[in-house]
DOMIVEX-854774 format. One record per atom (N, C-alpha, C): x, y, z; atom name. Coordinates in nm, 2 decimals. Each point is the difference from the previous one (the first is absolute). Layout:
N
<rec <X,Y,Z>,"CA">
...
% end
This chain:
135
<rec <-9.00,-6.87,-13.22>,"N">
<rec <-0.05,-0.01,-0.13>,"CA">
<rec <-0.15,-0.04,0.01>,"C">
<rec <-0.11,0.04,-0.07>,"N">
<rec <-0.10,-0.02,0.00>,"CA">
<rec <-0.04,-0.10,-0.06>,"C">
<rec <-0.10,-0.08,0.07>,"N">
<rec <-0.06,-0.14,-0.08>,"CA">
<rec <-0.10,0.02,-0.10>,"C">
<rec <-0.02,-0.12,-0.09>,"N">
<rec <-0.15,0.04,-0.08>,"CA">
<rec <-0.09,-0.10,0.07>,"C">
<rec <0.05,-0.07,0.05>,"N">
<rec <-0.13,-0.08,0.04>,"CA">
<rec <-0.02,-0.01,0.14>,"C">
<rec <-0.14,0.06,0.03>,"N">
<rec <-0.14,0.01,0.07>,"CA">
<rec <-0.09,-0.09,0.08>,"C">
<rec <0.03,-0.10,0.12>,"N">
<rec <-0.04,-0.10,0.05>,"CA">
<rec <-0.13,0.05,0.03>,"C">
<rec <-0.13,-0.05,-0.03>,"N">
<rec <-0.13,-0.01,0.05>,"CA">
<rec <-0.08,-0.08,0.10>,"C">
<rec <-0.01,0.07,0.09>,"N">
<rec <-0.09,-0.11,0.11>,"CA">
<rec <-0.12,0.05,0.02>,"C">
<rec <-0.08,-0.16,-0.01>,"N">
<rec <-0.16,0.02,0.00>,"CA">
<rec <-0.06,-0.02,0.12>,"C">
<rec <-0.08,0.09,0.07>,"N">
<rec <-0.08,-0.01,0.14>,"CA">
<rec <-0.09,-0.06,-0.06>,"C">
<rec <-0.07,-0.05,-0.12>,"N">
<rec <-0.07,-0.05,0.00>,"CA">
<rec <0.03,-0.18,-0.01>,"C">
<rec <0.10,-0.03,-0.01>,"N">
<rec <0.01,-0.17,-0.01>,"CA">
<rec <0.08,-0.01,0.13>,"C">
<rec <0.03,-0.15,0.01>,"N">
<rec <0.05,-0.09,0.08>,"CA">
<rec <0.13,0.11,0.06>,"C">
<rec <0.08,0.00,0.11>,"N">
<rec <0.08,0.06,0.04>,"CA">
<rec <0.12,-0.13,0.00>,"C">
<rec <-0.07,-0.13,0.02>,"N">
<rec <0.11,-0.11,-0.01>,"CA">
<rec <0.08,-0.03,-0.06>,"C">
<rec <0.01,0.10,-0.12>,"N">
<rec <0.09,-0.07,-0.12>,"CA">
<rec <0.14,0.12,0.01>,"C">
<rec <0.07,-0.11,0.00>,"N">
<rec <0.14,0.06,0.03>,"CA">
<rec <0.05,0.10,-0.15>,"C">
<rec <-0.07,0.09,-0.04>,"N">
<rec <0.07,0.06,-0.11>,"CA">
<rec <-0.11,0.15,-0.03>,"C">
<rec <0.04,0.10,-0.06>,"N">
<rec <-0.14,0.07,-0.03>,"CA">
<rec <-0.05,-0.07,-0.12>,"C">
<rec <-0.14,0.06,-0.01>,"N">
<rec <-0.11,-0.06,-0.11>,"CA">
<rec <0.02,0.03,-0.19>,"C">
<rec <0.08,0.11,0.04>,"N">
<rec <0.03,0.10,-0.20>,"CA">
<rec <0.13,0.07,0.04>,"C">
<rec <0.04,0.03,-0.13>,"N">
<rec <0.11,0.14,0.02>,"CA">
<rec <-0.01,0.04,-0.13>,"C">
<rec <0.05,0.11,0.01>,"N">
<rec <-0.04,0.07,-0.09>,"CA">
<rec <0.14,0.11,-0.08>,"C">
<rec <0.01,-0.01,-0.10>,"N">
<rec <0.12,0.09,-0.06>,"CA">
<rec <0.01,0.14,-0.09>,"C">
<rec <0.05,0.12,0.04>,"N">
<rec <-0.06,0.07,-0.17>,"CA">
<rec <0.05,0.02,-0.08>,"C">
<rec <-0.10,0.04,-0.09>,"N">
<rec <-0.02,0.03,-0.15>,"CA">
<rec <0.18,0.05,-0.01>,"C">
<rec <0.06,-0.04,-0.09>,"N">
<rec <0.17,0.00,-0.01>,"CA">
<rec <0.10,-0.09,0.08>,"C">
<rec <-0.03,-0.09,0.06>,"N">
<rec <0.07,-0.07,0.09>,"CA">
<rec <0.05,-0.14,-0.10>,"C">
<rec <0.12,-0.03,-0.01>,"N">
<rec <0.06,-0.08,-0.05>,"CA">
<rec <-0.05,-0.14,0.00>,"C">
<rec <-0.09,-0.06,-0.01>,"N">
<rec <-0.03,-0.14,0.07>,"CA">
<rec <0.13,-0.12,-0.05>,"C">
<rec <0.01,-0.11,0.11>,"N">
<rec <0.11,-0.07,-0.02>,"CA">
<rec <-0.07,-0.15,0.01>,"C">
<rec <0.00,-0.05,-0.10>,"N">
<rec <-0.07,-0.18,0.01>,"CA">
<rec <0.13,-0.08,0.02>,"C">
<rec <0.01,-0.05,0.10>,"N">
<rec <0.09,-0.08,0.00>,"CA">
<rec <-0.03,-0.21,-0.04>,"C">
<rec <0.02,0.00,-0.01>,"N">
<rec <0.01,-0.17,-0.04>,"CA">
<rec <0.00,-0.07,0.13>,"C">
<rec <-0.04,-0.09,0.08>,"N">
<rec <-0.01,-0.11,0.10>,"CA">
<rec <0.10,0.01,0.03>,"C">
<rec <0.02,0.04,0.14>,"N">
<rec <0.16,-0.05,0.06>,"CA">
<rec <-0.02,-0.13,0.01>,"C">
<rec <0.14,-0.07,-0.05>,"N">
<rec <-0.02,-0.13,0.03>,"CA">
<rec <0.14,-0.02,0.16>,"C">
<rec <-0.01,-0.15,0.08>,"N">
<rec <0.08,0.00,0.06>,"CA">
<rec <0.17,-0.10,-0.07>,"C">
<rec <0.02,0.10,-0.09>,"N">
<rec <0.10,-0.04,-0.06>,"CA">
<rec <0.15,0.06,0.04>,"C">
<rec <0.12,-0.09,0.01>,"N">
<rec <0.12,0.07,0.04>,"CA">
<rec <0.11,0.05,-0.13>,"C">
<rec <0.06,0.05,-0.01>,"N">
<rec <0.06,0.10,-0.08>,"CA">
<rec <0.01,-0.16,-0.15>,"C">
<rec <0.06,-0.10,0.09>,"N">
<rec <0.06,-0.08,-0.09>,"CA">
<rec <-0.14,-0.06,-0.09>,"C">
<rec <-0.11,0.00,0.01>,"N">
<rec <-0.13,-0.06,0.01>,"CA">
<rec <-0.08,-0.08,0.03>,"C">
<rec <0.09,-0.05,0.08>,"N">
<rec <-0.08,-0.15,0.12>,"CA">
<rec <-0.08,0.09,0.09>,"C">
<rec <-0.11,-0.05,0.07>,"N">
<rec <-0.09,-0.01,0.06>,"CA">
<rec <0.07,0.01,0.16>,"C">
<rec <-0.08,0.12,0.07>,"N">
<rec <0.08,-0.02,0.09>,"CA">
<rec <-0.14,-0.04,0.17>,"C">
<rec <0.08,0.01,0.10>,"N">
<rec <-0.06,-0.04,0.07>,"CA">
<rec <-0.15,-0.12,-0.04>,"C">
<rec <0.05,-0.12,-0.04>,"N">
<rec <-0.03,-0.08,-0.05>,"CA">
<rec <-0.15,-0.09,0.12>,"C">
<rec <-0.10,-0.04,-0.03>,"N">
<rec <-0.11,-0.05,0.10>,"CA">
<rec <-0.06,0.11,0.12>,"C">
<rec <0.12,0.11,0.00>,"N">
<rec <-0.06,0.12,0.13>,"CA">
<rec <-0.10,0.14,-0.10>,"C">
<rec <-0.12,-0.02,0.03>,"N">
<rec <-0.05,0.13,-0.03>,"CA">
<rec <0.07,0.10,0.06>,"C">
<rec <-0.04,0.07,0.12>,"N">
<rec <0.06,0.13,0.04>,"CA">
<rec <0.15,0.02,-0.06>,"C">
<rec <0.10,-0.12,0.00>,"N">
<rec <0.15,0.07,-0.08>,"CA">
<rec <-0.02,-0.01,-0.13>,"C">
<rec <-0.11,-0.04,-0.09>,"N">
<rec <-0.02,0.05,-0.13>,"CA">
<rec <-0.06,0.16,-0.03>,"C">
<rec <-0.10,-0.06,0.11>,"N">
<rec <-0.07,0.18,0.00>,"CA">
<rec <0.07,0.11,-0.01>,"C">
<rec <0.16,0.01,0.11>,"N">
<rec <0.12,0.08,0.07>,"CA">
<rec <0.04,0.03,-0.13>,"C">
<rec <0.04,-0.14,-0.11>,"N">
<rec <0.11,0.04,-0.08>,"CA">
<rec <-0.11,0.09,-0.13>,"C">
<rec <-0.10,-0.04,-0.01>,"N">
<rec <-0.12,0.05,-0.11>,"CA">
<rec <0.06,0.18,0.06>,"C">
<rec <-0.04,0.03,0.11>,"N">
<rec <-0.01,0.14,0.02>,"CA">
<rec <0.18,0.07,-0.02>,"C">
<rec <0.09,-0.10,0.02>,"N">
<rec <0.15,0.05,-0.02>,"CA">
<rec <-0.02,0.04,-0.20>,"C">
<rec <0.00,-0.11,0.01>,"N">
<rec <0.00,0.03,-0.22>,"CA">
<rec <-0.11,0.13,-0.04>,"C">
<rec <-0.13,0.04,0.10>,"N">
<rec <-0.06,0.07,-0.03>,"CA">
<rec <0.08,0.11,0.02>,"C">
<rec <0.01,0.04,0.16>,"N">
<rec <0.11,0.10,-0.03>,"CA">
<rec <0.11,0.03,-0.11>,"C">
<rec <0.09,-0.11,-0.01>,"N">
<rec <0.04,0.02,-0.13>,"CA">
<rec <-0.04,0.06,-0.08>,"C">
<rec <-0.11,-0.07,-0.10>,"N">
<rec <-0.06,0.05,-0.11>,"CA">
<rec <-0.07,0.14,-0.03>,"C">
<rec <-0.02,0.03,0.15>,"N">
<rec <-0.07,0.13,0.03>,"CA">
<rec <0.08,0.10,-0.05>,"C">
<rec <0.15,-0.04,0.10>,"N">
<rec <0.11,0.11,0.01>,"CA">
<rec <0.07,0.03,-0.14>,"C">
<rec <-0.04,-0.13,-0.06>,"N">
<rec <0.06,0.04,-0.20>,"CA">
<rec <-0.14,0.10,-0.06>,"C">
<rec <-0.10,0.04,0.05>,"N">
<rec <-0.06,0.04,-0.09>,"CA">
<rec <-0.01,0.13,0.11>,"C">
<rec <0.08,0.04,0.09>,"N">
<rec <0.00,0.14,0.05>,"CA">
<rec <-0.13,0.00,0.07>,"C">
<rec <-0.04,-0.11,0.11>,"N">
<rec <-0.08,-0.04,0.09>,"CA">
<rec <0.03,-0.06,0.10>,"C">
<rec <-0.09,0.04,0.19>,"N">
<rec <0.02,-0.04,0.05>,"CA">
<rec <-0.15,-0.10,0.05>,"C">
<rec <0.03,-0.09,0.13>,"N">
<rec <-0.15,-0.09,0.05>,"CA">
<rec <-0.10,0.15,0.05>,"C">
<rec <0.06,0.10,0.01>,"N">
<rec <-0.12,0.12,0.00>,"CA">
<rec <-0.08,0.04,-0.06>,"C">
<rec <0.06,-0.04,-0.18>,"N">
<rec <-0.07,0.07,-0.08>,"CA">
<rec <-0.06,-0.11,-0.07>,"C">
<rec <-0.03,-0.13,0.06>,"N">
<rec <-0.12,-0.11,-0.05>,"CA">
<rec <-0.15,0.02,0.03>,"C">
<rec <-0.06,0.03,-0.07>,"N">
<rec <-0.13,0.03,0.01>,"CA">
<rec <-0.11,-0.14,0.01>,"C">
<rec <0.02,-0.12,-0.09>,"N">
<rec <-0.05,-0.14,0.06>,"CA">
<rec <0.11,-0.10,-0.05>,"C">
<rec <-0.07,-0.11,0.09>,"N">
<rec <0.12,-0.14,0.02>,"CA">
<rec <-0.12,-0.10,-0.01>,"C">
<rec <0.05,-0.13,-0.07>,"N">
<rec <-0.08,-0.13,-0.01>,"CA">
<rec <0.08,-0.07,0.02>,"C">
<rec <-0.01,-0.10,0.10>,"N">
<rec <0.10,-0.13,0.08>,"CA">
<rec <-0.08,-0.10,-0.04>,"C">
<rec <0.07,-0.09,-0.09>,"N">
<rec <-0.05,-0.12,-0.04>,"CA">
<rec <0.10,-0.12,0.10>,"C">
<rec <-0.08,-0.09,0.07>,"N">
<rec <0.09,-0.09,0.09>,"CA">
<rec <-0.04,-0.16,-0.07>,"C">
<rec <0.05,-0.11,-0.04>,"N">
<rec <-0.06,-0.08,-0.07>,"CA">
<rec <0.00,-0.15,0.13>,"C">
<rec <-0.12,0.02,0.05>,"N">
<rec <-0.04,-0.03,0.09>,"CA">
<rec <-0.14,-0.03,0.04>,"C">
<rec <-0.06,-0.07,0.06>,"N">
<rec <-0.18,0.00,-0.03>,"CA">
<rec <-0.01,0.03,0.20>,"C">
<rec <0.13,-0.01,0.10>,"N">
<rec <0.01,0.07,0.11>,"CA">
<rec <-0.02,0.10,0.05>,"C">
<rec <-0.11,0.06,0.06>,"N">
<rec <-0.01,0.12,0.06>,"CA">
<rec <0.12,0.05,0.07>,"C">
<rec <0.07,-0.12,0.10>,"N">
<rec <0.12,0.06,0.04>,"CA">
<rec <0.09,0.00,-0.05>,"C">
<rec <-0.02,-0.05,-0.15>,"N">
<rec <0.16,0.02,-0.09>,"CA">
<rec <-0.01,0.12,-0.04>,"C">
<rec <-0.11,0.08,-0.06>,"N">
<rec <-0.02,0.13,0.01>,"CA">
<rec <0.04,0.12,0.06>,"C">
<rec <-0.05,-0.03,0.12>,"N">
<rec <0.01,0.09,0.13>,"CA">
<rec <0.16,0.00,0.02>,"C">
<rec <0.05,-0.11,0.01>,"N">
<rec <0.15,0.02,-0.02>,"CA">
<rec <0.10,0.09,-0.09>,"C">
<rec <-0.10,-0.02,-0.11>,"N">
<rec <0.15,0.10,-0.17>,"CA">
<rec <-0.10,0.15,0.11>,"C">
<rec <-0.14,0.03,0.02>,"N">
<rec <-0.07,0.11,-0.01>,"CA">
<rec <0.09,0.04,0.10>,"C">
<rec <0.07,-0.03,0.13>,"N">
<rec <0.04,0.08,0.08>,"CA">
<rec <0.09,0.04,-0.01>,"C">
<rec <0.08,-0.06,-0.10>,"N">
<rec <0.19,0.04,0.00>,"CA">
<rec <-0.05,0.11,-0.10>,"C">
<rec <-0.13,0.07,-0.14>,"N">
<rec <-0.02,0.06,-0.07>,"CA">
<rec <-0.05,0.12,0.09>,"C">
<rec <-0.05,-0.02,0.08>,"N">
<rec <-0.10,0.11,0.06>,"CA">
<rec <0.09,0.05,0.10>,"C">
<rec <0.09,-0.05,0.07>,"N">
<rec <0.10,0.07,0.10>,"CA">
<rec <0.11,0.09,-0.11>,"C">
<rec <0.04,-0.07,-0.11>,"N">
<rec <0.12,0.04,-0.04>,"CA">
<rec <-0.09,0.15,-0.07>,"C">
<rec <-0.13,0.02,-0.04>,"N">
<rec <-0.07,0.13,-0.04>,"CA">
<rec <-0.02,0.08,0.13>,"C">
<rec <0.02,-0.08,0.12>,"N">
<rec <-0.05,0.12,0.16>,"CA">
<rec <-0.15,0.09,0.00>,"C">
<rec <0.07,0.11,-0.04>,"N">
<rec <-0.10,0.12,-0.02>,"CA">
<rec <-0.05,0.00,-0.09>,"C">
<rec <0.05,-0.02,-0.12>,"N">
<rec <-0.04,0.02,-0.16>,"CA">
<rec <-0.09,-0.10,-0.02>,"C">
<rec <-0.10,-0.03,0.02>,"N">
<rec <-0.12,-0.15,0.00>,"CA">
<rec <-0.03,0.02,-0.08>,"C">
<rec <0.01,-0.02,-0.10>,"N">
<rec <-0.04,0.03,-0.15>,"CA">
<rec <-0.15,-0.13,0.00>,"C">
<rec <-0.08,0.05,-0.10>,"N">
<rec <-0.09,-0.10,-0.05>,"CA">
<rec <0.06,-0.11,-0.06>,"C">
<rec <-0.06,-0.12,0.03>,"N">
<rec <0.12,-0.14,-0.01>,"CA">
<rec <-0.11,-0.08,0.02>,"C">
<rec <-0.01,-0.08,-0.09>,"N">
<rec <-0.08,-0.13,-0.06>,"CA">
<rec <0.09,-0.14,0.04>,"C">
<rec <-0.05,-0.11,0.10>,"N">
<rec <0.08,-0.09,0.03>,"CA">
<rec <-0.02,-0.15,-0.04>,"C">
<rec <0.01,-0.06,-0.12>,"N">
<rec <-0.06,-0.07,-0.04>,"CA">
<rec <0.10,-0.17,-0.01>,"C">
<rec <-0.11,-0.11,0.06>,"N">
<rec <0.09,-0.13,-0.03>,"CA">
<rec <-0.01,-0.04,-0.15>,"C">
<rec <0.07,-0.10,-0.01>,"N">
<rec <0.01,-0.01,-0.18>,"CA">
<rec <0.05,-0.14,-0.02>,"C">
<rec <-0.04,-0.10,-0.07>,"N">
<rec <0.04,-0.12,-0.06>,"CA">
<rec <0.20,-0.03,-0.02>,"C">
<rec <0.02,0.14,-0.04>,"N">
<rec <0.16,-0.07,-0.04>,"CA">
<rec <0.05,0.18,-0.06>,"C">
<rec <0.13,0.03,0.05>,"N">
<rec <0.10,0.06,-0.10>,"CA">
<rec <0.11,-0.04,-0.07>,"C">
<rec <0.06,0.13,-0.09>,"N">
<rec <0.06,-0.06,-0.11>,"CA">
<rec <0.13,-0.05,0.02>,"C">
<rec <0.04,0.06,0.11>,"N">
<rec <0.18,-0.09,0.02>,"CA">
<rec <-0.05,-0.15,0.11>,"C">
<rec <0.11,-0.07,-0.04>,"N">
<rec <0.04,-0.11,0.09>,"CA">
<rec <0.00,0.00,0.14>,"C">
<rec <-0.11,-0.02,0.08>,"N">
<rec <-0.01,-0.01,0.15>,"CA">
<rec <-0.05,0.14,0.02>,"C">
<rec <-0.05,0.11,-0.09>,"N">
<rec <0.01,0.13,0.01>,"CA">
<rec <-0.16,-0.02,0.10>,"C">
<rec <-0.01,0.04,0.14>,"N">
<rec <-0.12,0.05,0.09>,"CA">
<rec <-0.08,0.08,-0.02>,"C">
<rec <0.09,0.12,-0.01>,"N">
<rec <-0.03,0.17,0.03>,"CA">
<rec <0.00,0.08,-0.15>,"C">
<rec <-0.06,0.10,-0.04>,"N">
<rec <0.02,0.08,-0.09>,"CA">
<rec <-0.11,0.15,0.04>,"C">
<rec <0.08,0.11,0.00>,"N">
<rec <-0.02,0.15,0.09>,"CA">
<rec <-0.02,0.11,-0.19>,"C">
<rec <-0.15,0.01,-0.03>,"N">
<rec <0.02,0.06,-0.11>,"CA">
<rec <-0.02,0.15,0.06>,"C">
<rec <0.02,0.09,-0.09>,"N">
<rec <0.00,0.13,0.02>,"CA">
<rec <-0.02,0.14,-0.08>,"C">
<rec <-0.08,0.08,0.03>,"N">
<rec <0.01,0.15,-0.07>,"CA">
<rec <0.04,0.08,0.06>,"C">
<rec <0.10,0.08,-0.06>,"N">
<rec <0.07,0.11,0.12>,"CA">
<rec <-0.07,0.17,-0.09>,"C">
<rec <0.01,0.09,0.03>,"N">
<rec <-0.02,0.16,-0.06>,"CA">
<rec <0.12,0.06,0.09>,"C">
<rec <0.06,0.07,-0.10>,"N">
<rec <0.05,0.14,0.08>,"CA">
<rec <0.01,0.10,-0.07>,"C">
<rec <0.04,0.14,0.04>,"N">
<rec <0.01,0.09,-0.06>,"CA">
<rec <0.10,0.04,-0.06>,"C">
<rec <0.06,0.05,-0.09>,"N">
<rec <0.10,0.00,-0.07>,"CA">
<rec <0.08,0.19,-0.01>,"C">
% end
């Protein structure tokens, strides 16, 4: 099945950054906004509680989820914003790796940002998202 969305890599910036720089979708492609994965469990407690990376894990499970109800896969995400509520570089680096492995190949453009506080109880991690596909 064919994707709509188009990963861009620029020879002209940094090669360091673990994701491409744009993507790109066309004209007729479904776009899909999804809402913040949060690291929430079915019942809605907060799961892997004080561990970034098992918040991060469960952010990307519920993403799948949510993807898979709107007839989406982690393929057809065109960008991702990881908010970690943390003022730690390595608290970061921790949610960013379990996000960036569980994408592989698909490096989507992805913004990784620390943050004062989220909205659930002990909640670390939050994996927001736009998906496109073709219909």
């Amino acid at each position: 099945m064919p994707r709509a969305v188009t990963l861009i890599r620029s020879a002209s910036l940094s090669g360091v950054a673990e994701y491409a720089y744009a993507a790109t979708a066309p004209a007729g492609a479904r776009l899909i906004f999804l809402a913040g994965s949060c690291p929430l469990n079915e019942d809605g407690s907060t799961a892997a509680v004080g561990d970034f990376a098992g918040q991060a894990a469960k952010c990307i499970e519920n993403l799948h989820t949510a993807l898979g109800d709107a007839a989406a896969v982690l393929e057809d995400v065109i960008s991702t914003r990881v908010l970690v509520a943390s003022s730690r570089q390595e608290d970061l680096v921790a949610a960013w790796e379990v996000v960036r492995d569980a994408f592989g190949d698909h490096d989507v453009p992805s913004t990784l940002m620390g943050v004062t506080v989220l909205g659930y109880q002990d909640q670390l991690v939050e994996v927001e998202a736009v998906a496109a596909v073709l219909d």
